[in-house]
Every structure is written in structure tokens, then in C-alpha cells.
C-alpha positions in Angstrom: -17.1 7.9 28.2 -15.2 4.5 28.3 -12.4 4.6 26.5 -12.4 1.4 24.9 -15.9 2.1 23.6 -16.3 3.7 19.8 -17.3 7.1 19.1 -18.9 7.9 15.7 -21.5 6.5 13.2 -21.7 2.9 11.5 -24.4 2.3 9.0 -26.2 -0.6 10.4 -24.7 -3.4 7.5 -21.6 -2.5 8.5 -22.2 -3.0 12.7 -19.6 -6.3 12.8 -16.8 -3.2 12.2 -17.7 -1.4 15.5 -18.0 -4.5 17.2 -14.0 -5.6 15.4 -12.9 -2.1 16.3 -14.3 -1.8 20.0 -12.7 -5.5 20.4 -9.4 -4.0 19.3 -9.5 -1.1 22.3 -11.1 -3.5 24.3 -8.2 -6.0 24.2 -5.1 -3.7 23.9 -4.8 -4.7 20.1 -5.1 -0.8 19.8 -4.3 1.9 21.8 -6.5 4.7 19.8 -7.7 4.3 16.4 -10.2 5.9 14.1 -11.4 4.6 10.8 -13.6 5.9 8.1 -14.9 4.2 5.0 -17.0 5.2 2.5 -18.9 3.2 -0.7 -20.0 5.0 -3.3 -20.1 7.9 -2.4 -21.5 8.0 1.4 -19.6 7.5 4.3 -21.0 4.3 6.2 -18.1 4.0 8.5 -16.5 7.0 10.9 -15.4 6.1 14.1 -12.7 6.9 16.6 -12.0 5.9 20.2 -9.1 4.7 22.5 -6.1 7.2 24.0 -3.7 9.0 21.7 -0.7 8.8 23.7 0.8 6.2 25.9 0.0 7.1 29.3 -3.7 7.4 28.7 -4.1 11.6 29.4 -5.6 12.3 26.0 -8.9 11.0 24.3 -8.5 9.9 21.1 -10.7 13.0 19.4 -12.7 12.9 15.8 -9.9 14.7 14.2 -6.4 13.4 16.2 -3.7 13.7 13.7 -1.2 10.9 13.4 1.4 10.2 11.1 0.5 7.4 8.3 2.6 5.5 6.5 3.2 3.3 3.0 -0.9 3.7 2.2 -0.2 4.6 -1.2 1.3 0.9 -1.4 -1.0 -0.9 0.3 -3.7 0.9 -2.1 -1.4 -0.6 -5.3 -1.0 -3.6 -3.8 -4.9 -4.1 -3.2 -5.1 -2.6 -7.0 -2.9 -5.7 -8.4 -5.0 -8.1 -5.9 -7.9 -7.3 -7.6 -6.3 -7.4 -11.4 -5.3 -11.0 -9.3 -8.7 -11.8 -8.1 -10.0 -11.2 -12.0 -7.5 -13.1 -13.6 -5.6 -10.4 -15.1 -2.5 -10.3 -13.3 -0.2 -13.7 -12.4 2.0 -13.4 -9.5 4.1 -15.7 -10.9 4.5 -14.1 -14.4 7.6 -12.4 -15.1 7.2 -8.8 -14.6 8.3 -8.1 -18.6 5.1 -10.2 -19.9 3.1 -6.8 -18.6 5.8 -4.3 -18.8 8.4 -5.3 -21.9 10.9 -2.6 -20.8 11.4 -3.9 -17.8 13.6 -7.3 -18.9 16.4 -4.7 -19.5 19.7 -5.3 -17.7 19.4 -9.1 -16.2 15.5 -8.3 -15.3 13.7 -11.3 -18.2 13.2 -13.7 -15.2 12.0 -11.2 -12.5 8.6 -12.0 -11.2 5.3 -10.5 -10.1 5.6 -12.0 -6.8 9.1 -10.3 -6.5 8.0 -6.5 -7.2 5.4 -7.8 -4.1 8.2 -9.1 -1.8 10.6 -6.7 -1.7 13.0 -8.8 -3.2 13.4 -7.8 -6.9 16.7 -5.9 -6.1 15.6 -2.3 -7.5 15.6 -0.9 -3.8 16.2 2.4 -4.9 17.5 4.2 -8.3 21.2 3.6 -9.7 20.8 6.6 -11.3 20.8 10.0 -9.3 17.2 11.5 -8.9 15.7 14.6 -7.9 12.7 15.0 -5.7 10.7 16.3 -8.6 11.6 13.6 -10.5 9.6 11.4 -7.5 6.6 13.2 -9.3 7.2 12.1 -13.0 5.9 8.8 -13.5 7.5 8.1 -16.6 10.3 9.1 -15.6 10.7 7.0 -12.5 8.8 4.2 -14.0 11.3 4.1 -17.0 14.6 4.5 -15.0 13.7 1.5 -13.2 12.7 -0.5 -15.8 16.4 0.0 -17.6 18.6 -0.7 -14.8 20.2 -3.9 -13.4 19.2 -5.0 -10.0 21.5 -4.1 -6.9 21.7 -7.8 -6.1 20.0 -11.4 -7.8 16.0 -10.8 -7.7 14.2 -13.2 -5.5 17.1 -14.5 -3.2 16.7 -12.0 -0.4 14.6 -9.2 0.5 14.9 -5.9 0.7 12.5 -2.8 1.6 11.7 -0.9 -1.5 10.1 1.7 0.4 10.2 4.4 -2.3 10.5 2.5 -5.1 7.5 -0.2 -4.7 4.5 2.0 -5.4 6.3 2.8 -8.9 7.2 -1.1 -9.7 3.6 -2.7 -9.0 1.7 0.8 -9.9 3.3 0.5 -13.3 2.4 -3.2 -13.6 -1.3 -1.8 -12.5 -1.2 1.0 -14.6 0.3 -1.5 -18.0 -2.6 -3.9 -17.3 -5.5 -1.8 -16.4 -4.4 1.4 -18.6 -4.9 3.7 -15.5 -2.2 4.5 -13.0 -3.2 3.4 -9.3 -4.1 7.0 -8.4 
């Protein structure tokens, strides 16, 4: 089988993402890939093609394992673009009009769009954390919220790689009343 042709199944509404995804492998734009989707309930997208190493000597399979990264922050992040979409959430709102607690220590003017960007200066936690404590939302949630940000929100950025699910998730979670999970 060609390589740059998808393996799998694809409800017929959704044909326009085999086409996208065999254009991808086609092109280069991906190497291997696979991609699943299901809505309500049944899966109407499973497919999988392209080389899972560099120098082409093994198929990408059905069930390749790869390494994935920062999903649980892209699924918050699509959570507050739909509270967005509604009319529920205001990028450009201070963070404090949906979560009070968090105007503590110099934090009043910090915006929506700056728990987005990377640039609200909460990075990572002042205060010294286990790896349990990664698990207790309050906890995490509430530690942020009280302390001052390592440098002036909204001037520069900086990746808040563990800390961003817990800033917009707790935005989420103060709007919408369930955590993004």
C-alpha cells in the first residue's frame, strides 16, 4: 500500500477529513499521522497512514504509539473558546471578574487574554509543590490565585507549561461550574 494513502474508516459526512489528511502525507505536511474522532458516541473518523520514523522503514500501524503533548490545554483552551463563542467568557475581561481570588498580590488588572498568551507571569508556583499536589485542584488552583506574578502580566511571554491548564481550567470551571475534565 502507498504510503501517502489513508488506512481506516471515515463516515461518509466526514470524507473532506481523508481527503485533508491524505493531502498532508501526500505533501510532506506529515510524516505519519493517525486521527480518530468520535460524535456522540460513534466513531466516524479512524484513520492512520504515513511512516513512523524518519527514514521511511516502518508503516505507520493502527495502533503506533507516539508521545503527545499539552492536549489537556488545547482541550481547555477550546473549552473557554466555546464559553467565547456563547458569550460567556471576554478575553479581554480581567481574569478576577470570573475568579475574585485571583486579583490577590498585583493580579486586579490581569486579563483573560493573558492566562491565553502565556504572558500573565504565574509560569510556575512561588510556593514549593509536590507532585500530588499537581492532582488537587483546589489546591493548585488556589496557590496560584494568591501569589504575585514572577514578572509584569502582559509585557512578555512566557510558557506556562504546567501551570496553564490550571489558570484557564479554573476560569472554565468558575463560569461553567464544571472543571474542563
Amino acid at each position: 500500500m502507498a504510503r501517502d494513502t489513508a488506512e481506516g474508516y471515515v463516515h461518509d459526512r466526514f470524507a473532506a477529513v481523508r481527503d485533508a489528511f491524505e493531502t498532508n502525507l501526500k505533501s510532506g505536511a506529515d510524516l505519519g499521522a493517525s486521527f480518530c474522532a468520535t460524535q456522540d458516541g460513534e466513531v466516524v473518523v479512524d484513520l492512520w497512514g504515513g511512516w513512523a520514523d524518519a527514514a521511511k522503514t516502518r508503516p505507520w500501524e493502527q495502533d503506533t504509539i507516539v508521545n503527545v503533548y499539552s492536549t489537556t490545554k488545547t482541550m481547555t483552551f477550546l473549552c473557554a473558546l466555546i464559553l467565547a463563542d456563547r458569550g460567556e467568557l471576554d478575553f479581554d475581561a480581567p481574569v478576577a471578574r470570573y475568579w475574585p481570588e485571583f486579583a490577590a498580590n498585583g493580579k486586579a488588572d490581569v486579563k483573560v487574554s493573558h492566562l491565553m498568551a502565556h504572558s500573565a507571569g504565574l509560569s510556575g508556583w512561588r510556593e514549593p509543590i509536590e507532585v500530588a499536589d499537581l492532582y488537587d485542584w483546589d489546591k493548585a488552583t488556589s496557590l496560584l490565585a494568591a501569589q504575585e506574578p514572577w514578572w509584569e502580566p502582559g509585557t512578555t511571554s512566557g510558557y506556562h507549561g504546567t501551570t496553564q491548564g490550571y489558570l484557564v481550567g479554573e476560569v472554565v470551571r468558575r463560569i461553567d461550574g464544571r472543571p474542563p475534565g
